[in-house]
N, C-alpha and C positions, 0 to 999 in steps of 0.2 A: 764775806767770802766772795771772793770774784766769779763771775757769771758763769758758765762754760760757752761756747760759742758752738752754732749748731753744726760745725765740723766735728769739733772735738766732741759733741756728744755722739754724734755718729761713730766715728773711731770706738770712742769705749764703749760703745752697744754692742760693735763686734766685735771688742775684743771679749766683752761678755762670755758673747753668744760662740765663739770660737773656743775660750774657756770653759765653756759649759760642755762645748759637745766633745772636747778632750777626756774631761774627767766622765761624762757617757763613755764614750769609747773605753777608758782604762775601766771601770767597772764592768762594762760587757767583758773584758778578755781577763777576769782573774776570776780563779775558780780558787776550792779549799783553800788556805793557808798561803794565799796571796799570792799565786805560781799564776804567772802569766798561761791564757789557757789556749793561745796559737791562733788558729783560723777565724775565718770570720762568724759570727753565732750561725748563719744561714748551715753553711759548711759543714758543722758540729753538729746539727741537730739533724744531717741528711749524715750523716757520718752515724752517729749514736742510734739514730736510729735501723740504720742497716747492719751496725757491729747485733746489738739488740736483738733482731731478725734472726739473725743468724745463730747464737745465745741459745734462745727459746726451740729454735730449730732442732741443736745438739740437745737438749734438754731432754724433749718430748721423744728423739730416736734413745735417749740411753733407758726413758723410764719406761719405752713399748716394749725395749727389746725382751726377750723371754717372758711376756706379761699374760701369757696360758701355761703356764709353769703350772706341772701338776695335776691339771686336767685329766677328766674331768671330778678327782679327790680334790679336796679344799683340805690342804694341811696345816693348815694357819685357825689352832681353834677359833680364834674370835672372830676372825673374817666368814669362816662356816657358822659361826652363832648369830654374827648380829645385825647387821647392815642389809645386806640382800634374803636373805631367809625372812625381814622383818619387811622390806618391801613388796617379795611377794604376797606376803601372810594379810596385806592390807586390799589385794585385788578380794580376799575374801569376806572384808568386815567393813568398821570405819576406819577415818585417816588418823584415828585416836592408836600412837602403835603402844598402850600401854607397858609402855618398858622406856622409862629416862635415868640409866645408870650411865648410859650416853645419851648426850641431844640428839634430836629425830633430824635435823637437816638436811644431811647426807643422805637417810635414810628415804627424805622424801624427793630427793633429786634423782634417785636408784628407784623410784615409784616413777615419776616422771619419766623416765627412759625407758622404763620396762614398759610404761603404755604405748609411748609412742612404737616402740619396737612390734607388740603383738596387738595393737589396736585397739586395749583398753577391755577386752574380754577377757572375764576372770577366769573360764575354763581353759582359751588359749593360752593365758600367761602362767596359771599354776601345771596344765597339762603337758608344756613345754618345759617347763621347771623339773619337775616328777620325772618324763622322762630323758632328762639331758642337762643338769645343771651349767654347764659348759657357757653355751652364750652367755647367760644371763651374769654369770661371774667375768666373762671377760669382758660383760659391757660396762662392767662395774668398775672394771680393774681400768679402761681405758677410761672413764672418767676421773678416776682417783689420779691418773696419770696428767690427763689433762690439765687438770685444776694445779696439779705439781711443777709444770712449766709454766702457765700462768702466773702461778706465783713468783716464780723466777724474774720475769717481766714488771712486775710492779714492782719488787724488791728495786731493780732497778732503776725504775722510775722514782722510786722514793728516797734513795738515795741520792742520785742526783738533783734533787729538790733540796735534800740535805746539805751534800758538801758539793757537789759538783759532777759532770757527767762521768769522771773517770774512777771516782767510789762508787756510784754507783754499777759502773759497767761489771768492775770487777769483783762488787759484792753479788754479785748476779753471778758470776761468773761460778765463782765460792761454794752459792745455794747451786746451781746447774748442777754439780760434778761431785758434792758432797755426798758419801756415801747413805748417810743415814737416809737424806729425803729421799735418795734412788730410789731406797731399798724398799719404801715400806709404799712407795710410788704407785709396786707392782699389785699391793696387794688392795681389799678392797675393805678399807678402813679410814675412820674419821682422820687421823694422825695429819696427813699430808692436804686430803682439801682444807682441811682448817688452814694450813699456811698461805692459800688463797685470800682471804678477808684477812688474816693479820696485815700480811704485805699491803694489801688494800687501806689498811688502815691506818699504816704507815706510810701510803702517801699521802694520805690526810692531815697526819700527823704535822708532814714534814713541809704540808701550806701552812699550818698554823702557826708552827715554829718561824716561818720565812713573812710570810704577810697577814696571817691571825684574822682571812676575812670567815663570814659565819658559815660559807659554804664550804670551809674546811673540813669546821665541827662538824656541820652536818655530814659528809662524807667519811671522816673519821669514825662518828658515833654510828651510820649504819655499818659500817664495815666490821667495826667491836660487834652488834648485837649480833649480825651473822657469823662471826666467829667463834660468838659465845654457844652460838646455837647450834654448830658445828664439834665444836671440842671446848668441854668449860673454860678451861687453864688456858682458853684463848684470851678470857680477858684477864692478863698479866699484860696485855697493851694498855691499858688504861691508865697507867705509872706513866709512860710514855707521854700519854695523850695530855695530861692533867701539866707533865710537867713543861710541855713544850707549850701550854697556853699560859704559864707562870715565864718564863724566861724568853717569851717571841723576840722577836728581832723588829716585828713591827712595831712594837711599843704599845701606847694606847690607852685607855682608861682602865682601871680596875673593875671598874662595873661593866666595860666591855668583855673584858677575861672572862668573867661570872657568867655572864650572858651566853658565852661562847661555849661553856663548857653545860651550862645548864641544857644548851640545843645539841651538844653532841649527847648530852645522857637523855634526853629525849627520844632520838632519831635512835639511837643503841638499846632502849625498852624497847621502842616500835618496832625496831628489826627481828629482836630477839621474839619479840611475840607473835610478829606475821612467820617468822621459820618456826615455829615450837606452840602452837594456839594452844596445844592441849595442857601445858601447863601453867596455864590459868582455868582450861575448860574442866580440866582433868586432876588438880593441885594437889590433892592428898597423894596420888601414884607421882605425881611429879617430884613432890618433897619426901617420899620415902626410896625413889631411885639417885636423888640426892645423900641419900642421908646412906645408901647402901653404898655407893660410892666411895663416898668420905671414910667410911666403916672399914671397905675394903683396902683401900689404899693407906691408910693408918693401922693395919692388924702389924704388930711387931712378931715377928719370929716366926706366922704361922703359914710360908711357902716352904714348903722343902727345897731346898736344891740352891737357896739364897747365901751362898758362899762368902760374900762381901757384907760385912758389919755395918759398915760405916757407908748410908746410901752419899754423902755430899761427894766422899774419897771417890765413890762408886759412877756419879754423874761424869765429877772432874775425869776421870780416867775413858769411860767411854767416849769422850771427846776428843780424845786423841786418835782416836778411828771413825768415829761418827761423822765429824767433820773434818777432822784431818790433825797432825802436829804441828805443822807450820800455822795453819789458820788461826790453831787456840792460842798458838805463843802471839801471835798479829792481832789478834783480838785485847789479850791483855796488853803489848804494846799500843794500841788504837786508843785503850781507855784511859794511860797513863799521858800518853800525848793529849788526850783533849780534856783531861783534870789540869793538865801545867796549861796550855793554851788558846781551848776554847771550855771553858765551864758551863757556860749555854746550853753547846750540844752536847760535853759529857750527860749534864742533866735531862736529857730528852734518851741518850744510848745505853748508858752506865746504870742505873737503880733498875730498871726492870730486871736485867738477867739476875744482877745478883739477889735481887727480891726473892726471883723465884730458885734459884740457886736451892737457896736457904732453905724455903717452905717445900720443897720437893726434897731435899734432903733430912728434912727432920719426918718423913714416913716411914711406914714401917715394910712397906713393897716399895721396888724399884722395876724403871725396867728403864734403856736406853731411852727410846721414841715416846717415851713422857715427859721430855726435853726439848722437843720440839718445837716447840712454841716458842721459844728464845731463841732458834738459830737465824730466824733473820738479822737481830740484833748481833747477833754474834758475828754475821757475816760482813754485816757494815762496819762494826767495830773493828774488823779484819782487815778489811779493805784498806781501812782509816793508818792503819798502823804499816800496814806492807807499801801505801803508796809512799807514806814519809819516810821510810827507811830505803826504799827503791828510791826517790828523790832526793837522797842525800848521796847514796852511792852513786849516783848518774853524774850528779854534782863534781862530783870528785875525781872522777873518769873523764867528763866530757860537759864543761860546764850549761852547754844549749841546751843538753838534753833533759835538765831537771825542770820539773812540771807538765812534759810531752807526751806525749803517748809512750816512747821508749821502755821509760821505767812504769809505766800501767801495764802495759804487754810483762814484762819483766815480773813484774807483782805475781796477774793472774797465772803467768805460768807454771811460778812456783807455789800458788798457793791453791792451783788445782792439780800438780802433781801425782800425790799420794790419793786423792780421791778420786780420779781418773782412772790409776794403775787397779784400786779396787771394784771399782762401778764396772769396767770391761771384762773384770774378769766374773765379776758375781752376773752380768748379765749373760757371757758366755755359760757361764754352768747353768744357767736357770733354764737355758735350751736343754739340757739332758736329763736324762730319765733320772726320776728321783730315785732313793733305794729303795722305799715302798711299794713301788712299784715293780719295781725288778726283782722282790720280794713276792710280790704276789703274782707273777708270772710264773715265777719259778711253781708256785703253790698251783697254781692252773695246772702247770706239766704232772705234778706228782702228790697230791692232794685230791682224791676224789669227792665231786660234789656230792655235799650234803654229809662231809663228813665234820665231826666234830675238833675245835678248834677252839685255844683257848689264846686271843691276842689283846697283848697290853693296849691300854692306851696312846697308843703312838701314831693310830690312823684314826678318819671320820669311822663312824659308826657304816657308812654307805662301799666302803672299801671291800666288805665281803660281799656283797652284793655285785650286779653285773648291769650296769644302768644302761638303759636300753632295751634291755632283752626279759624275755617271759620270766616268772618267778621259774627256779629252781626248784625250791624245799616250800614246806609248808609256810614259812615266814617269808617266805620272799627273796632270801637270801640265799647264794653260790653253798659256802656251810655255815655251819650251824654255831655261836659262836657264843662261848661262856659269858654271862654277866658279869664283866670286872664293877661293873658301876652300880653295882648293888653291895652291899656287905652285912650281916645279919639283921638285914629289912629294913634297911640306912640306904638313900644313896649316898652314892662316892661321889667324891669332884676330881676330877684328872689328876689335880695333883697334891691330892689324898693318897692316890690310888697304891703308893709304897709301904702306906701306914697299914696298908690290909693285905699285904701280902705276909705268908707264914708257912714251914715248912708242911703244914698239917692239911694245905691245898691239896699239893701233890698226889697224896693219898685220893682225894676225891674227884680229882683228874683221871687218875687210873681205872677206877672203880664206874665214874659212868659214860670211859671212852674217849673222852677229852685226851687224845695221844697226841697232837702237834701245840708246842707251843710256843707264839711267836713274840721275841722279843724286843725291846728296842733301849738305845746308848739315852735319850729324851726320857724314859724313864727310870731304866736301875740305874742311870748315872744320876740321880738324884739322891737317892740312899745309899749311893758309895762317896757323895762330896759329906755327908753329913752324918755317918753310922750309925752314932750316938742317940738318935732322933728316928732310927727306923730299922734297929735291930735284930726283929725278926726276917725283916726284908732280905737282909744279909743273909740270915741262916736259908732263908728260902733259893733263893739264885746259888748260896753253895750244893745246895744238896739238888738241886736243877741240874748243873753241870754233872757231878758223880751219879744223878739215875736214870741219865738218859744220852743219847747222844745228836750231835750236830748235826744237822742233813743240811744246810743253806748257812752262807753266814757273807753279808754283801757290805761293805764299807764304802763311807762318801771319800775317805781320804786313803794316802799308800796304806798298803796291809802291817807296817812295823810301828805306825805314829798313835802313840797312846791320844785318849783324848778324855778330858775330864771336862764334869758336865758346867755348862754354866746358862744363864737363859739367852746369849746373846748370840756365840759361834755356832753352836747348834740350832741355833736359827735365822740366823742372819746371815750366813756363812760368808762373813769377813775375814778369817783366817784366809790366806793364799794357798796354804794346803789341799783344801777341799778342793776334789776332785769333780763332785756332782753335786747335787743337794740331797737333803735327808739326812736321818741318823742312822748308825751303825745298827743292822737288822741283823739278829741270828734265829734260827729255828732251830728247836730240839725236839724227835723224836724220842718221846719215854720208851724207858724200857721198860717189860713186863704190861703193857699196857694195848689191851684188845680193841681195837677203832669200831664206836660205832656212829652207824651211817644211821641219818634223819632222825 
């Protein structure tokens, strides 16, 4: 072979080194699916990150807005049962909150605030509680909110880890404006900080998939165990996680894989056990609020008022308002494009939701926001699917524009449309007065205190009462108010409470003065979806109407729109009908029936 001469090696060194920093160069500017990504990386990341900013920003004003909604009632049973009632309840004991039918996380980050708030004194923090539930529920509610634009922000970060900055931005965009996370933003429950560590864990996920180093896993695995320990059905990431360390992009040894995943389910015990100590300290209440759990959410048949048979028909449909109709159709587009093109990250997007599709529809309770947990995945997968179809129309329009910002703007506009038009307007009404309340005003003007009052379950137990102010009556209470939640020496559960209604109440209404009776759409709409199943209920609300008459009757929507019960509109109030919040209140004054006071 002929020598080269030390010219010529010079030359081809830089033509090397020339060639090398070309194909740098074209790797820095192509993002997803090969589309040239424009500016220079500097540029983009002072770009992304101020689109970003601003993201988080609308985020956190849609989930404050109306976020004392209802004050100072807590009309959201389980937000009054579990969360904040279980944080103060711990200024009185240990940090042991004996009750895991949810993880304490949440519970102990609502312990954390409250001290901080009143100084860590137990008389301060319960004596302000006692008398003004008010702050303590809004401090809840704005951390529920917080941690719901937080998530928005890593959603996006992990995205763009993923496929590039522009699925990210506008899977962020998705989760911002999507109604369901708004919705449940406000109130003060596990549902929405739990999508904090998932997204968290999905940016972990989405180093491992891209460069598979261990501080992935590790980041990954604590994010899973504080999500687990936040809301269980958090770890349905773990499908994710497992499969992005099977198909990385870094390549690597198999016994590196192993290693990788062995350190994230380490760091994912550890997490899970520094947020939740007591179930290990505590394991028998730990694995029986498990086991009530799983109990409950598998009883087939025994909610009243469960109109849809088929829970998977029941998720699939929710989705079309929860997150929107364009998102869900961009979501299945997202997953059928990256089964034909990239099978990688299909296998890293794809099996978790449908994993959990499956296992949440083969229960026997449903509810919308037990779905939750897969709409980040939903949101990327949306992303995924609206930028390619926006980039092929752009294509075809104006051929510069495909892979630009053009068609990303274009995407999120349309794909935060419908959840936008909802979220403004469910935050507008959550500023007005609920009908409970204008319910019970009305009762203030013409309802003398300490008189007898027989009200469904539709309000907290604290409604008749007057928080704040000196007892009234002997119990402490404005009036005096029939046990619904007892039934011959049984208690009742809320939503029992149709199976024990009977026309042969009435009678002993009349008899010991019980003359107002207040009713609510949340519960005889339960035993009118279902008759068959609560028949006497029926005969009782007939012979209600014919023996007594109307005094109040206040609706959340116009006075002609029928409304049939189901667990989502009448509490979620995503229909664009509704006018306020609440359910449809009537009171009847009986006839033949003598009031007596105290």
């Amino acid at each position: 072979m002929r020598r080269l001469s030390r010219f010529q090696r010079g030359v081809s060194l830089a033509q090397a080194r020339t060639l090398g920093s070309s194909i740098e160069a074209e790797r820095s500017t192509v993002t997803f699916d090969g589309v040239p990504a424009g500016p220079p990386r500097s540029r983009r990341r002072v770009g992304f990150g101020i689109t970003l900013a601003a993201l988080v920003a609308a985020a956190l004003i849609v989930r404050l807005w109306g976020v004392r909604h209802g004050l100072p009632f807590v009309y959201n049973v389980d937000e009054g049962a579990h969360f904040v009632p279980r944080a103060i309840g711990m200024f009185g004991h240990s940090r042991n909150p004996g009750y895991f039918i949810n993880p304490p996380a949440f519970t102990y980050l609502l312990h954390a605030i409250f001290a901080i708030r009143w100084g860590g004194d137990r008389d301060a923090v319960t004596g302000a509680f006692a008398l003004d539930p008010s702050t303590a529920f809004t401090l809840a509610r704005v951390a529920s909110a917080t941690l719901g634009a937080a998530a928005v922000a890593l959603l996006a970060i992990a995205g763009a880890r993923l496929a590039g900055s522009r699925v990210g931005l506008v899977a962020g965009a998705v989760m911002a404006l999507a109604f369901l996370p708004v919705r449940y933003s406000h109130l003060a429950l596990n549902d929405v900080p739990a999508l904090m560590p998932i997204c968290l864990a999905l940016v972990g996920v989405a180093g491992i998939y891209r460069n598979g180093r261990m501080r992935e896993y590790a980041l990954a695995g604590v994010a899973l165990g504080l999500g687990c320990a936040t809301k269980y059905t958090a770890g349905v990431i773990v499908v994710s996680l497992v499969a992005a360390a099977v198909v990385s992009r870094a390549g690597g040894r198999r016994e590196a894989r192993i290693r990788g995943v062995a350190v994230a389910t380490a760091c994912a015990v550890g997490a899970f056990l520094l947020a939740n100590p007591y179930s290990v300290l505590d394991a028998h209440a730990f694995l029986a609020g498990l086991h009530k759990q799983s109990a409950t959410a598998g009883e087939v048949g025994g909610k009243l008022g469960l109109e849809q048979r088929s829970p998977l028909l029941y998720y699939l449909g929710t989705l079309t308002w929860g997150l929107g109709w364009l998102p869900s159709l961009a979501a299945v587009g997202g997953a059928a494009r990256l089964l034909l093109r990239d099978r990688r990250l299909a296998a890293v997007l794809v099996p978790a939701p449908l994993i959990f599709l499956l296992y949440m529809g083969s229960q026997g309770r449903f509810y919308a926001r037990w779905i939750l947990p897969i709409y980040p995945l939903l949101c990327l997968l949306a992303a995924v699917g609206a930028l390619w179809a926006a980039d092929w129309v752009a294509g075809r329009l104006r051929r510069r524009w495909s892979g630009t910002w053009v068609p990303a703007a274009m995407a999120a506009v349309l794909l935060c449309a419908q959840g936008a038009v909802l979220v403004v307007h469910n935050d507008a009404l959550l500023t007005r007065r609920d009908t409970r309340q204008i319910a019970r005003d009305w009762m203030k003007a013409h309802v003398p205190v300490g008189s007898r009052v027989v009200v469904e379950p539709v309000v907290p137990q604290q409604w008749v009462s007057d928080p704040g102010h000196a007892s009234r009556t002997v119990t402490g209470d404005r009036w005096l108010k029939w046990l619904t939640g007892r039934f011959r020496g049984r208690s009742v559960k809320l939503e029992d409470y149709e199976r024990t209604t009977r026309p042969t109440l009435l009678a002993r209404y009349r008899r010991e003065g019980y003359c107002w009776v207040v009713t609510g759409s949340t519960q005889y709409g339960r035993a009118y979806v279902d008759p068959g199943r609560a028949p006497a209920a029926i005969r009782y609300y007939k012979q209600l109407r014919s023996g007594s008459k109307v005094v109040f009757r206040t609706r959340p929507y116009g006075p002609r729109e029928p409304e049939r019960f189901s667990f989502d509109g009448p509490f979620d109030y995503h229909p664009l009908r509704y006018r306020r919040p609440g359910p449809e209140i009537v009171i009847y004054r009986l006839n033949d029936c003598t009031p007596s006071i105290g």
